[in-house]
Backbone as a printed PyTorch tensor [residue, N CA C, xyz], in Angstrom:
tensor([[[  8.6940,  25.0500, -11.0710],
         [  7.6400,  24.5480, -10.2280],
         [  7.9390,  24.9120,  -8.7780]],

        [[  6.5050,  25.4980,  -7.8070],
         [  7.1880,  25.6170,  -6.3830],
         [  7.1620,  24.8110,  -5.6180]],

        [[  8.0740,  24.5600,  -5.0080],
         [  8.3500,  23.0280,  -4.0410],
         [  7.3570,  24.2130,  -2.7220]],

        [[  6.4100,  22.7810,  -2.3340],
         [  5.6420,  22.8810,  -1.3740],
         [  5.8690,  23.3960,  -0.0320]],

        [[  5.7270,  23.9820,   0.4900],
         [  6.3840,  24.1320,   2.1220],
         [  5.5790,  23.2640,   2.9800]],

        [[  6.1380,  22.4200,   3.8690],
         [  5.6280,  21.8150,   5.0170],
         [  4.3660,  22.8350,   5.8640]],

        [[  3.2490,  22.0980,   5.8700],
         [  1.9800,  22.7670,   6.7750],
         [  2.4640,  22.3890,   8.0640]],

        [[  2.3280,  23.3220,   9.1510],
         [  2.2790,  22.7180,  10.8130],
         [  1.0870,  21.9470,  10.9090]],

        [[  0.3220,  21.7190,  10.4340],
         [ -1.3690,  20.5640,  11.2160],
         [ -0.3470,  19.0980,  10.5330]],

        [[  0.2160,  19.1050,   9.2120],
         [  0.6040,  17.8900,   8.8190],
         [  2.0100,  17.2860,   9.8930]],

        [[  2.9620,  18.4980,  10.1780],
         [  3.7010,  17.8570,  11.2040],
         [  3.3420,  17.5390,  12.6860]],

        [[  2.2250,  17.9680,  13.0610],
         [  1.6100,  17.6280,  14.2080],
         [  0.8380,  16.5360,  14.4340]],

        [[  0.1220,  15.7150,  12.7140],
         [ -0.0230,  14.5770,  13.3060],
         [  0.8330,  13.5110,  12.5650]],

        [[  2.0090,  13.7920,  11.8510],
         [  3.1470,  12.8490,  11.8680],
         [  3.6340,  12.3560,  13.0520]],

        [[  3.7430,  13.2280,  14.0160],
         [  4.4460,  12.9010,  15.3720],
         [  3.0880,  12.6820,  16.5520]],

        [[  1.7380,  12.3230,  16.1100],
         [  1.0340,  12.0060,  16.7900],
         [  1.0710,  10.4540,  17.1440]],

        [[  0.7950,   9.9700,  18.4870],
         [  0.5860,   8.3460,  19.0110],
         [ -0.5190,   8.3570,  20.0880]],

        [[ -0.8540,   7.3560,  20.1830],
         [ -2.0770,   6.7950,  20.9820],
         [ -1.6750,   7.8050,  22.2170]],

        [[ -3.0670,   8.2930,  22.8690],
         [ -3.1080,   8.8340,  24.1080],
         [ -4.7160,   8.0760,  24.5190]],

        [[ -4.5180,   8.1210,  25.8350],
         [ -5.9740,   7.3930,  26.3400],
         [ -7.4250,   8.5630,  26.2660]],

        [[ -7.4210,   9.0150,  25.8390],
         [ -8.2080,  10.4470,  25.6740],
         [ -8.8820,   9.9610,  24.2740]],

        [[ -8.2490,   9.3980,  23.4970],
         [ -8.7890,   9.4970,  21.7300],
         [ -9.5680,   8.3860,  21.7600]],

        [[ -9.9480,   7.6430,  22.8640],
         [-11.2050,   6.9360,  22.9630],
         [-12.3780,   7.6990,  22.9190]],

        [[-12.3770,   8.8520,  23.5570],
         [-13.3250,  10.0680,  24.0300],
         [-13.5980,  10.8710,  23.1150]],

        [[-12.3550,  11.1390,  21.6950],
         [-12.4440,  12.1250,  20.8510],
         [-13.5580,  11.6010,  19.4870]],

        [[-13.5730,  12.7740,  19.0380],
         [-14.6740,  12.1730,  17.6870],
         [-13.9500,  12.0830,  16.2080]],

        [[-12.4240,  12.9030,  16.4680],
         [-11.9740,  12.6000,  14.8410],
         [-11.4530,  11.5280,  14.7710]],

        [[-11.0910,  11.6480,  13.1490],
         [-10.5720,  10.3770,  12.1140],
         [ -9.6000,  10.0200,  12.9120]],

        [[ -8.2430,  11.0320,  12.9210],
         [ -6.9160,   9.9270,  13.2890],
         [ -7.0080,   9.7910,  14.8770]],

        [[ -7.8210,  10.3040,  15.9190],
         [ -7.9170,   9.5340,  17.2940],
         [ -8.8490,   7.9280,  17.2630]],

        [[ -9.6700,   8.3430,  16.4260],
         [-10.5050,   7.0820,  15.9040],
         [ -9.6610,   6.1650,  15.5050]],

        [[ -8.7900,   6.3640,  14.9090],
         [ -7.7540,   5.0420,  14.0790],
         [ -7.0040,   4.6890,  14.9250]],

        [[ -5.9980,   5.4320,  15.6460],
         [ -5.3480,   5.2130,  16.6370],
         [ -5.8320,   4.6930,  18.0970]],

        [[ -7.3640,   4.5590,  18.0490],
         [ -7.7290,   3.9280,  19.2280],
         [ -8.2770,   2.5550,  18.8540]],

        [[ -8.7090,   2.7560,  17.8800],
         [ -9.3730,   1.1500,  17.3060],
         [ -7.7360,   0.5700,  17.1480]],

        [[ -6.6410,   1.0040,  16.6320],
         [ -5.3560,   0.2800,  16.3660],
         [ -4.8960,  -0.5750,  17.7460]],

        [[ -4.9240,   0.7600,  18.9010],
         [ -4.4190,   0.3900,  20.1820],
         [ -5.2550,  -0.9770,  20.4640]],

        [[ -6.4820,  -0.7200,  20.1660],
         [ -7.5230,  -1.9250,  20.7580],
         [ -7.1900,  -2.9860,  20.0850]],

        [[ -6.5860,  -3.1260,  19.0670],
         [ -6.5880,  -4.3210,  18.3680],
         [ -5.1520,  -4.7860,  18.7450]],

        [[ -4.2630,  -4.2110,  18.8370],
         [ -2.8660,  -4.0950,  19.0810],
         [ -2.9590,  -5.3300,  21.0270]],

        [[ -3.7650,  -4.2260,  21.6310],
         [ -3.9750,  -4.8100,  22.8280],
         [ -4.6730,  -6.3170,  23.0970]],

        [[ -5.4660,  -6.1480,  22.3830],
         [ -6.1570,  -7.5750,  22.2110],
         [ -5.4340,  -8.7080,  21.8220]],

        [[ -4.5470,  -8.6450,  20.4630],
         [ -3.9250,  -9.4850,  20.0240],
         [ -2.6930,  -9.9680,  21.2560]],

        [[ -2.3800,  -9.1310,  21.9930],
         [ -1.2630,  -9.1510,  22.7630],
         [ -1.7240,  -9.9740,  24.0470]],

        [[ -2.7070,  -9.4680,  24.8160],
         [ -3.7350, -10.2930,  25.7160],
         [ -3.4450, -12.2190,  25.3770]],

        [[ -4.5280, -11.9760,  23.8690],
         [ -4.7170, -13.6010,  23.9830],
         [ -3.1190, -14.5150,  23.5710]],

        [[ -2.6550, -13.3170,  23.0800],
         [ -1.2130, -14.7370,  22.9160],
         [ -1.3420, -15.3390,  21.6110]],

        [[ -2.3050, -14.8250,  20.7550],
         [ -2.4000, -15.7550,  19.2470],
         [ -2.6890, -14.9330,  18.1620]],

        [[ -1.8310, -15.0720,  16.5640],
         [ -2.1210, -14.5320,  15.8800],
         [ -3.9300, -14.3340,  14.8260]],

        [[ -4.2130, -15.8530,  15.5180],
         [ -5.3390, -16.3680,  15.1970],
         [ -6.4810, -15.9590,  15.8600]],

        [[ -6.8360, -15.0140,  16.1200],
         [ -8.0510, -14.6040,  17.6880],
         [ -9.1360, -13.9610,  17.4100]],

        [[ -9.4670, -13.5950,  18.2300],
         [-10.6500, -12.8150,  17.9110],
         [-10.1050, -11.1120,  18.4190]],

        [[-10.7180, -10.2660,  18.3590],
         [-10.3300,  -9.0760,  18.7780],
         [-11.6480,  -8.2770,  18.8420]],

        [[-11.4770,  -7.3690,  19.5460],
         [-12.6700,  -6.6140,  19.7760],
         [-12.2150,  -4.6560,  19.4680]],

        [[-13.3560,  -4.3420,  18.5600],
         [-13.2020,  -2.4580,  17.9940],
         [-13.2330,  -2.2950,  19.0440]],

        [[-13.3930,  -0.7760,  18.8800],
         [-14.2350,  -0.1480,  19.6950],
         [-15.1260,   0.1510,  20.2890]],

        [[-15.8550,   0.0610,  19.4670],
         [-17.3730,  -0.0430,  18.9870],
         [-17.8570,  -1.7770,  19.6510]],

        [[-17.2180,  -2.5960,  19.9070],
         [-18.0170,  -4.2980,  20.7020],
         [-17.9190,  -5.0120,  19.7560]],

        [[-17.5400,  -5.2620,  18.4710],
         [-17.5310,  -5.5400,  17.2450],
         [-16.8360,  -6.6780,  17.2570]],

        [[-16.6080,  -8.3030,  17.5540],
         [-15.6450,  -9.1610,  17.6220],
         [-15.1940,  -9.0430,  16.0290]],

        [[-13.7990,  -9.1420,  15.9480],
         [-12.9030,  -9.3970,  14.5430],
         [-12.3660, -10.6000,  14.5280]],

        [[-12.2490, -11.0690,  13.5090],
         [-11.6320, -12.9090,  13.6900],
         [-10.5220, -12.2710,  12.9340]],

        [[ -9.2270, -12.6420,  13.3920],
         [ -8.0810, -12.5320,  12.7550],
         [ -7.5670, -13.8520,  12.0650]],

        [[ -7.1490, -14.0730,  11.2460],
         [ -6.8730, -15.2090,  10.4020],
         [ -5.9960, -14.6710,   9.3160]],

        [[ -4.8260, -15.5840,   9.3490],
         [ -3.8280, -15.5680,   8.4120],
         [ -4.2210, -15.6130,   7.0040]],

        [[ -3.7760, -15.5900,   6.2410],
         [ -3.8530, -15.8790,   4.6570],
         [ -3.4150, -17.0060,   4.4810]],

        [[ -2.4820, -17.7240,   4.9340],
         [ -2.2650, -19.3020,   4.6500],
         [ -3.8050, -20.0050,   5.1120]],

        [[ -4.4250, -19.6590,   6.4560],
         [ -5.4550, -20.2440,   6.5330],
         [ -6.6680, -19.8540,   6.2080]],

        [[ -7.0440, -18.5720,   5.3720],
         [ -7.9880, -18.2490,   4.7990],
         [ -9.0880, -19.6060,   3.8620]],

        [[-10.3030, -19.4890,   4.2050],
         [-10.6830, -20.3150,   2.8970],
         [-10.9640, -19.7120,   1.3630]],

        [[-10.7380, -20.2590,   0.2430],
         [-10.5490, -20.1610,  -0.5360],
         [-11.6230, -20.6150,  -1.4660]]])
């Protein structure tokens, strides 16, 4: 069987992280990585695991644990 060789596009976005630009961009992994940052940032802001958070997109998210989920 032939063992695969590493693609360069796959090691380029292994070693990819948030830049302030991928708010602006239109692909998938700047998209993920900016909605992450936003949520990352938000949670950090209010001080609670419990909060609200906001996408990208204006979208409030309620964050809520699984112990306090209803059931």
């Amino acid at each position: 069987m032939k063992k695969d060789t590493p693609n360069n596009d796959n090691l380029k976005l292994a070693g990819r992280d948030y830049q302030v630009e991928d708010y602006k961009r239109n692909d998938q992994l700047s998209s993920g990585l900016a909605t992450s940052h936003e949520q990352v940032s938000d949670s950090y802001m209010v001080g609670e695991v419990d909060s609200l958070i906001g996408d990208v997109n204006g979208k409030n998210i309620a964050i809520v644990p699984d112990e306090l989920k209803e059931k």
